[in-house]
C-alpha positions in Angstrom: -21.7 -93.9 -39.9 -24.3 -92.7 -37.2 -21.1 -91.6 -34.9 -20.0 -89.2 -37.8 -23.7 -87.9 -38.3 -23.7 -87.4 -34.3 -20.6 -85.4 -34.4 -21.4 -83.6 -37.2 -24.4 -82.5 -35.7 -22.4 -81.1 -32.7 -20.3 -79.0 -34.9 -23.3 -77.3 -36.1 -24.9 -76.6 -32.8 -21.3 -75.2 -31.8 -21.4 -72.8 -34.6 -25.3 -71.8 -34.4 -24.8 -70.7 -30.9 -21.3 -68.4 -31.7 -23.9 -67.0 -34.5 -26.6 -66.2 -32.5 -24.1 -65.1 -29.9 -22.6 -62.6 -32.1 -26.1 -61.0 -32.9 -27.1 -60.2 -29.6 -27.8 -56.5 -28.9 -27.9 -54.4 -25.6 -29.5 -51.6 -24.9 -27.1 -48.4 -23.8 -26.7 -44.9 -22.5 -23.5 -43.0 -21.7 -23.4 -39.2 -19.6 -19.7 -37.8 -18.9 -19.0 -35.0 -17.3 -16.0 -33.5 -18.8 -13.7 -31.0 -17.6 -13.2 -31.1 -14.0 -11.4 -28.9 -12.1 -9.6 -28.3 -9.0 -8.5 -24.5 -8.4 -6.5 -23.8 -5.1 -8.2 -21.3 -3.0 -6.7 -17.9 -2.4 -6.3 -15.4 0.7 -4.4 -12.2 0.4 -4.4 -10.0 3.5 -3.3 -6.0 3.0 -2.6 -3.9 5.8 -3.4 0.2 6.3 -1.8 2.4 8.6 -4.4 5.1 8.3 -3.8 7.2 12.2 -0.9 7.6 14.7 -0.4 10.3 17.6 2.4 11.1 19.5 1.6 13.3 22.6 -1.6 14.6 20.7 0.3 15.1 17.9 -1.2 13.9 14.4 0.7 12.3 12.0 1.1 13.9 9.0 3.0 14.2 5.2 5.6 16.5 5.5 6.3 17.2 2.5 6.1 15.7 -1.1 8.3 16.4 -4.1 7.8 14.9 -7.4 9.6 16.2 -10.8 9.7 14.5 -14.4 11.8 11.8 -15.1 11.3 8.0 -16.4 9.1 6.7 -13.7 5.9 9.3 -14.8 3.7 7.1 -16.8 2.6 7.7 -21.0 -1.4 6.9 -20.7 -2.5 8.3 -23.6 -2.7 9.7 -26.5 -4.4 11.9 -29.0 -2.8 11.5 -32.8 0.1 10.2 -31.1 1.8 7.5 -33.3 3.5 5.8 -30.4 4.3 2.2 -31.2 4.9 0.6 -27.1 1.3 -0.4 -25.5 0.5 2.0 -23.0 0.6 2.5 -20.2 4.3 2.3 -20.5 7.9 4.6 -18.7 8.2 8.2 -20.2 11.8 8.7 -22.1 13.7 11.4 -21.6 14.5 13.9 -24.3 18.1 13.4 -25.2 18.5 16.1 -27.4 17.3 19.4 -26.0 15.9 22.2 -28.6 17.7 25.2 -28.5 14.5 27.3 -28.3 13.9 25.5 -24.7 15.4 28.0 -22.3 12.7 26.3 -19.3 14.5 25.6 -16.4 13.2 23.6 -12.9 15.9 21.6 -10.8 15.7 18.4 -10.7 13.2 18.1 -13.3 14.2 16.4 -16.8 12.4 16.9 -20.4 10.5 13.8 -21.1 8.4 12.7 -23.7 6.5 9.6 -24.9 9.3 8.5 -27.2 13.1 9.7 -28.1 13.1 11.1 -30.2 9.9 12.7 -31.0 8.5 10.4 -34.3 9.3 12.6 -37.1 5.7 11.7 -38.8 4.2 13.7 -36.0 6.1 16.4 -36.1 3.7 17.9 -38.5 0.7 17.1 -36.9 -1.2 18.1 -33.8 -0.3 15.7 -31.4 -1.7 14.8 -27.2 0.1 12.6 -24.9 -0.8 12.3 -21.3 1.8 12.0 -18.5 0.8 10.5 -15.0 2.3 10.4 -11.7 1.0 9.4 -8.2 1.9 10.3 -4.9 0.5 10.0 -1.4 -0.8 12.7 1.0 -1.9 12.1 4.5 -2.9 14.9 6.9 -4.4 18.3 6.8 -3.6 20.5 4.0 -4.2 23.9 6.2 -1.4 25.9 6.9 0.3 23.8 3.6 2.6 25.3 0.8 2.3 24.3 -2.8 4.5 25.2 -5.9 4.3 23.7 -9.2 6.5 24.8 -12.1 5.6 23.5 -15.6 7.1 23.6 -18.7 5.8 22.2 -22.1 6.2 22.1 -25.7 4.0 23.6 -26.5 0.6 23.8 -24.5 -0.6 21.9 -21.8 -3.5 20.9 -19.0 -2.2 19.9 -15.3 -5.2 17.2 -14.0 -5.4 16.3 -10.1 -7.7 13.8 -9.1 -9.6 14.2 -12.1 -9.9 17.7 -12.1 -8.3 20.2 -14.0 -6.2 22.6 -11.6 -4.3 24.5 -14.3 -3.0 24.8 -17.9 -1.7 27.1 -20.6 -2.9 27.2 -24.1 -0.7 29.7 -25.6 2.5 28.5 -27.9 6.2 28.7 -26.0 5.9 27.4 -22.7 9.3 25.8 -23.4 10.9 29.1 -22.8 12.0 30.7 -19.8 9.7 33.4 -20.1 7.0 31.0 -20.8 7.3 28.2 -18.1 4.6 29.0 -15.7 4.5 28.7 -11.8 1.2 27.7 -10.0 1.2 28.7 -6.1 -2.5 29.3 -5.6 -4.6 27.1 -3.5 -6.4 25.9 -6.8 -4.3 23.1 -6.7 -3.7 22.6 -3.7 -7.4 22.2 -3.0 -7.6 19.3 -5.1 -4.8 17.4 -2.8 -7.2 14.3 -1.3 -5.6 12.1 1.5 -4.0 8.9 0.5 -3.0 8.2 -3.2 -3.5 11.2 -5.5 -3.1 10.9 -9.1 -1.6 14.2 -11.3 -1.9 14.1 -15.2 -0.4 16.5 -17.4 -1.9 16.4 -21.1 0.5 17.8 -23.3 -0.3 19.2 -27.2 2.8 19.2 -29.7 1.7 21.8 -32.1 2.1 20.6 -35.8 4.6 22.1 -37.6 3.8 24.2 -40.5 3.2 23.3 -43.6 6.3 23.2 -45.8 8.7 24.0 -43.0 11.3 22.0 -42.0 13.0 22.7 -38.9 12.8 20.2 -36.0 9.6 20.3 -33.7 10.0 17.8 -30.5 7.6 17.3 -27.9 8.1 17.5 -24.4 7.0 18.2 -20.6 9.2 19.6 -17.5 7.9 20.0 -14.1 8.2 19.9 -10.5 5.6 19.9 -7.6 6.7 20.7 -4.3 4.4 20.4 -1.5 5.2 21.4 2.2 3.8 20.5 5.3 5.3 22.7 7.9 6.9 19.7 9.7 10.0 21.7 10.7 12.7 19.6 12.7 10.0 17.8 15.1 11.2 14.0 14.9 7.3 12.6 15.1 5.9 14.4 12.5 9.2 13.7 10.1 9.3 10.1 10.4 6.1 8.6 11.3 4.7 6.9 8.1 0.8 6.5 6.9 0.2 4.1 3.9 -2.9 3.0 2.3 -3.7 -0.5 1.6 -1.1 -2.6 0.3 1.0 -5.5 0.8 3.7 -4.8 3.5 7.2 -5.4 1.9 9.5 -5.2 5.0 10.6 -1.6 6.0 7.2 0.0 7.0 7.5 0.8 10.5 4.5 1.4 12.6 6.6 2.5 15.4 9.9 4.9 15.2 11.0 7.0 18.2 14.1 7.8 19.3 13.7 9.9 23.0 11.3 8.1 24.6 10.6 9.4 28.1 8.2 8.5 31.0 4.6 9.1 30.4 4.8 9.9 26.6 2.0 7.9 24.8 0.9 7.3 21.5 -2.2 5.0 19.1 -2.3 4.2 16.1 -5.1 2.6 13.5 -4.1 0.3 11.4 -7.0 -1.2 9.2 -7.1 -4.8 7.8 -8.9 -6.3 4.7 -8.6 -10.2 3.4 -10.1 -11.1 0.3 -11.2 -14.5 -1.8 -12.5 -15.8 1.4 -13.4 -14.9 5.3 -10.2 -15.5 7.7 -9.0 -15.7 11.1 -6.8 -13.0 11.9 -4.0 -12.7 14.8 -1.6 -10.0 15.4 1.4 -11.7 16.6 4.7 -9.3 18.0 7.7 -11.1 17.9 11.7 -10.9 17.3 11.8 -8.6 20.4 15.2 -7.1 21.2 16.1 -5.8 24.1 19.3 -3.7 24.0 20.9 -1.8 27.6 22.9 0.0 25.2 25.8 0.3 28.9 25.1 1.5 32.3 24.7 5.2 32.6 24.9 6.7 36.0 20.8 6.9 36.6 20.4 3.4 36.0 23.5 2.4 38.2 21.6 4.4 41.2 18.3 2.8 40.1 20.3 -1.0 40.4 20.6 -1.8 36.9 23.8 -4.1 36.8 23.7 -5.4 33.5 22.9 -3.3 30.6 24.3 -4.9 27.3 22.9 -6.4 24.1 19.5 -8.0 24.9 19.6 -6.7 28.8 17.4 -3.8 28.6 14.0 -3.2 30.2 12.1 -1.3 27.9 10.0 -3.9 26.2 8.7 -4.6 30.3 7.8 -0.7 30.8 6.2 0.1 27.9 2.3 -1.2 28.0 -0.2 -1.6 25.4 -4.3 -1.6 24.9 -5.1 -3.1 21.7 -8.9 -3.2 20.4 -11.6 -3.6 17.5 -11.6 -0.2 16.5 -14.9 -0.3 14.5 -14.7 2.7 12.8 -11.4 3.6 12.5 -11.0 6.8 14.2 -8.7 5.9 17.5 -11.0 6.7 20.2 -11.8 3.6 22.6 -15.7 2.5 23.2 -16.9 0.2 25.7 -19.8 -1.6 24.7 -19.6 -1.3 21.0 -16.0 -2.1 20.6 -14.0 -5.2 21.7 -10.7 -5.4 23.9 -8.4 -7.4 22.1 -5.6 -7.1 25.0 -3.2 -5.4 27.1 0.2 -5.5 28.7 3.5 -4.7 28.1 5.7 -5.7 25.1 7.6 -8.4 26.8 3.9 -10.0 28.3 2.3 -9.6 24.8 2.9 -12.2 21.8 -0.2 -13.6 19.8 -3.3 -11.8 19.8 -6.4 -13.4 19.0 -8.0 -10.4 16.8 -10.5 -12.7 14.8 -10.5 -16.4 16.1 -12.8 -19.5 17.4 -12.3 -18.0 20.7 -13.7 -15.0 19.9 -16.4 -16.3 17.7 -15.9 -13.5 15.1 -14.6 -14.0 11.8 -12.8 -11.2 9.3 -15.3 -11.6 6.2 -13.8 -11.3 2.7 -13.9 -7.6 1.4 -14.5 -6.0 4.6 -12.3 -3.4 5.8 -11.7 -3.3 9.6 -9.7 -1.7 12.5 -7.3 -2.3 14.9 -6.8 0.3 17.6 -3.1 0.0 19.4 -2.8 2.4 22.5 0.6 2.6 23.9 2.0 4.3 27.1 5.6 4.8 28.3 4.6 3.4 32.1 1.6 2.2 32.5 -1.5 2.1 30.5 -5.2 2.6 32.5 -8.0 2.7 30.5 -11.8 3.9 32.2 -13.9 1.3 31.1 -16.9 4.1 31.7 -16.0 6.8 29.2 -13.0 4.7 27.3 -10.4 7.2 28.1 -6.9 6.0 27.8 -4.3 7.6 30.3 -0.8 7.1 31.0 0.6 7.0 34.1 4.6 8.1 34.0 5.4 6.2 37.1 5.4 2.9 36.2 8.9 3.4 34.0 12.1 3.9 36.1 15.4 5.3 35.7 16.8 1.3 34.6 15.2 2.5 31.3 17.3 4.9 30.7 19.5 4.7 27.2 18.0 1.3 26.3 15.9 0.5 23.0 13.6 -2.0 21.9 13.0 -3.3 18.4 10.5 -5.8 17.1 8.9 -7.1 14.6 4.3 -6.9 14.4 2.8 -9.4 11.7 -1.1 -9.7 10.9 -1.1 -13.4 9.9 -4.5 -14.9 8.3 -6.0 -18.2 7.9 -8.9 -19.4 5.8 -11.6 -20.5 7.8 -13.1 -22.6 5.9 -10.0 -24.6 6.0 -10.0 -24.5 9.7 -12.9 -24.0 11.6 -11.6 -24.5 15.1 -8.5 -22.4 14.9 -6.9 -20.7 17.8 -4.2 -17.7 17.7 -1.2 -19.2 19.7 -1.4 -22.5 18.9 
C-alpha cells in the first residue's frame, strides 16, 4: 500500500514539472535585414582620336554625303497617327505620286510609314526625320549643297538650329525641289557628331476630295572638303568617343620616306570607377616585301615575310597630353616613353609606378609623336624634330602593321598593379 502511494506520488511530480515546463515564457526580439545584394562592378573605357598631322598637315573630313533612305530616323511627330514607338527606321515610299516630278541621285522618298495612313491623309500632319554624321576639320574653303524635296512643306534643322525650309505647297515637283548652297548651312556644321532634322508637314487634303495625298521627304547633302588626291588627308580617320570595334586605324601610310613625321591625340575616358591604364602595341609584322636594288647595296640579304626593318627605324615619343592639343610641355606634362616600334610594347600611361590614376568621367590625352628616323625632342622648349638619318636604304619597300590597345583595370581591384606584368 505505501509503495503504491510512493509511486503514485512520483507520477504526479513527473507531470507537474512537464506542466510548468510547458508555461515558461522568454523574452524576444528579432531584426533582419532583408534584401542583400551583390552587383558586379563595371569599367567601360572609350577611346577618341580627336588630332593627327602628317608633315604639318591637319587631318581633316574630306567630304560627307548623306541622302534619304531607311537608316534616317522618324522622331517625331505632330498629328501623326503612327502606330511603331519612335524613334524607329524611316520606310520608303513604294508607290510614287505622279505629281512628284523631284529628282536627287541617290536619294529615295521616305516617309514614316508605307503607305501614308489613309486617316491622315485629311489632316495636317508633322513628322520629323533625323540623320547624323561626323565632321572634323575646318569648314573654310568647304563646299556645301543640299537638295530637298517634300510633300508638301518642310524645315531643315542642324544642330538645333534651323538652316532652311520652305513653306509653300509643291515642293514635290521639279520646279519646286529647292537647292541650298549658301553658307547658312554650312555655318552651322560643328566638329564631331552633327545631327540634321528635317520636319516635314503633309497638308490635309481637302474636304470632300478624294484623290490620294502621301507624305514624303527626298534629299541629299553633299559636303566637300577640298581633299583632292593627297593620300593623308583622304584616309586618315578622326572619331569621337566610342567603343573601338576593330577597323579604326590610327595609323595608314603607304610612301613612307626618311624624315616624314607625324602625332596624333587620342583622348581616353573610363567610367563606373577610376582605372589603371596601359597602352600596349603588339601583333607587330614586319614584312621585306623582296630585295630591291637599294637595299641589296645597303646589305639587306633577307627581305621576306616578317624580315623587314621598319618597325626598328621608325621612333616614337608618347606623353600625357593634358590638354589635348599635340604640342609637348616639359614640366606640366609627363613622358610616357620613347623608342622605336620594335623597342616599345606596354606603356605604363596610368599605373602604381607612376602613382597617377585615370579617375572615372575624366577625359584625358595621350600625345604619340612619330618620326621616320629618329625622334629628338628639346626638353627646353618641347619641340619635337626628326632627324631623316637614322632610316637607311634596308627600309626601302618594307611595311609594318600592328595592332595599339588601351587596356584598363579597376583600381580598386588592384591597387599595386603594374603595366607589363
Amino acid at each position: 500500500m505505501n509503495k503504491k502511494i510512493i509511486i503514485s506520488l512520483s507520477i504526479i511530480g513527473v507531470a507537474a514539472a512537464i506542466a510548468i515546463g510547458g508555461t515558461v515564457a522568454y523574452f524576444s526580439d528579432t531584426e533582419t535585414s532583408t534584401g542583400n545584394i551583390f552587383v558586379a562592378g563595371t569599367i567601360d573605357l572609350k577611346v577618341d582620336h580627336v588630332k593627327q598631322t602628317y608633315n604639318e598637315m591637319d587631318c581633316k573630313t574630306c567630304s560627307v554625303e548623306i541622302e534619304s533612305n531607311t537608316q534616317d530616323q522618324v522622331v517625331a511627330t505632330q498629328g501623326g497617327l503612327d502606330p511603331v514607338l519612335m524613334p524607329h527606321d524611316a520606310e520608303l515610299v513604294t508607290w510614287i505620286h505622279p505629281s512628284w516630278t523631284a529628282s536627287v541621285p541617290g536619294a529615295n522618298w521616305i516617309w514614316a510609314t508605307d503607305p501614308t495612313i489613309p486617316a491622315e491623309e485629311s489632316i495636317d500632319v508633322i513628322y520629323t526625320f533625323q540623320k547624323k554624321f561626323d565632321w572634323w576639320g575646318p569648314i573654310t574653303g568647304v563646299t556645301l549643297v543640299l537638295d530637298v524635296g517634300g510633300d508638301n512643306s518642310y524645315e531643315v534643322w542642324l544642330n538645333s538650329v534651323q538652316v532652311a525650309g520652305d513653306n509653300t505647297e509643291q515642293n514635290y515637283t521639279a520646279a519646286g525641289q529647292d537647292q541650298y548652297t549658301d553658307g547658312a548651312v554650312l555655318a552651322n556644321v560643328q566638329q564631331g557628331q552633327n545631327t540634321i532634322e528635317f520636319k516635314v508637314k503633309n497638308w490635309a487634303r481637302p474636304q470632300g476630295q478624294t484623290w490620294a495625298n502621301p507624305g514624303g521627304l527626298l534629299y541629299k547633302l553633299v559636303i566637300d572638303g577640298q581633299c583632292e588626291d593627297n593620300y593623308f588627308k583622304n584616309n586618315c580617320t578622326l572619331w569621337g568617343e566610342k567603343d573601338l570595334v576593330g577597323d579604326e586605324k590610327f595609323f595608314d601610310f603607304d610612301d613612307i620616306k626618311p624624315g616624314h613625321e607625324g602625332t596624333n591625340v587620342i583622348s581616353v575616358h573610363v567610367y563606373e570607377n577610376d582605372a589603371w591604364m596601359c597602352l600596349v602595341i603588339d601583333n607587330k609584322v614586319d614584312n621585306g616585301n623582296g630585295l630591291i636594288e637599294p637595299e641589296i647595296e645597303a646589305g639587306d640579304t633577307s627581305d621576306g615575310p616578317g624580315e623587314g626593318e621598319l618597325s626598328e627605324n621608325i621612333t616614337l615619343f608618347v606623353w600625357r597630353d593634358n590638354n589635348g592639343d599635340g604640342v609637348y610641355q616639359p614640366g606640366t606634362e609627363t613622358e610616357i616613353d620613347r623608342g622605336s616600334f620594335s623597342e616599345l610594347n606596354n606603356l605604363s600611361v596610368y599605373d602604381s609606378g607612376t602613382e597617377d590614376l585615370l579617375p572615372a568621367c575624366e577625359t584625358k590625352y595621350v600625345g604619340i609623336a612619330w618620326c621616320a628616323g629618329t625622334i629628338n625632342v628639346n626638353e627646353n622648349t618641347g619641340d619635337i624634330t626628326c632627324n631623316a638619318a637614322g632610316m637607311g636604304n634596308d627600309c626601302q619597300s618594307d611595311s609594318l602593321s600592328t595592332d595599339i590597345t588601351f587596356y584598363a583595370e579597376q583600381y580598386i581591384s588592384n591597387p599595386d598593379f603594374i603595366c607589363g606584368e
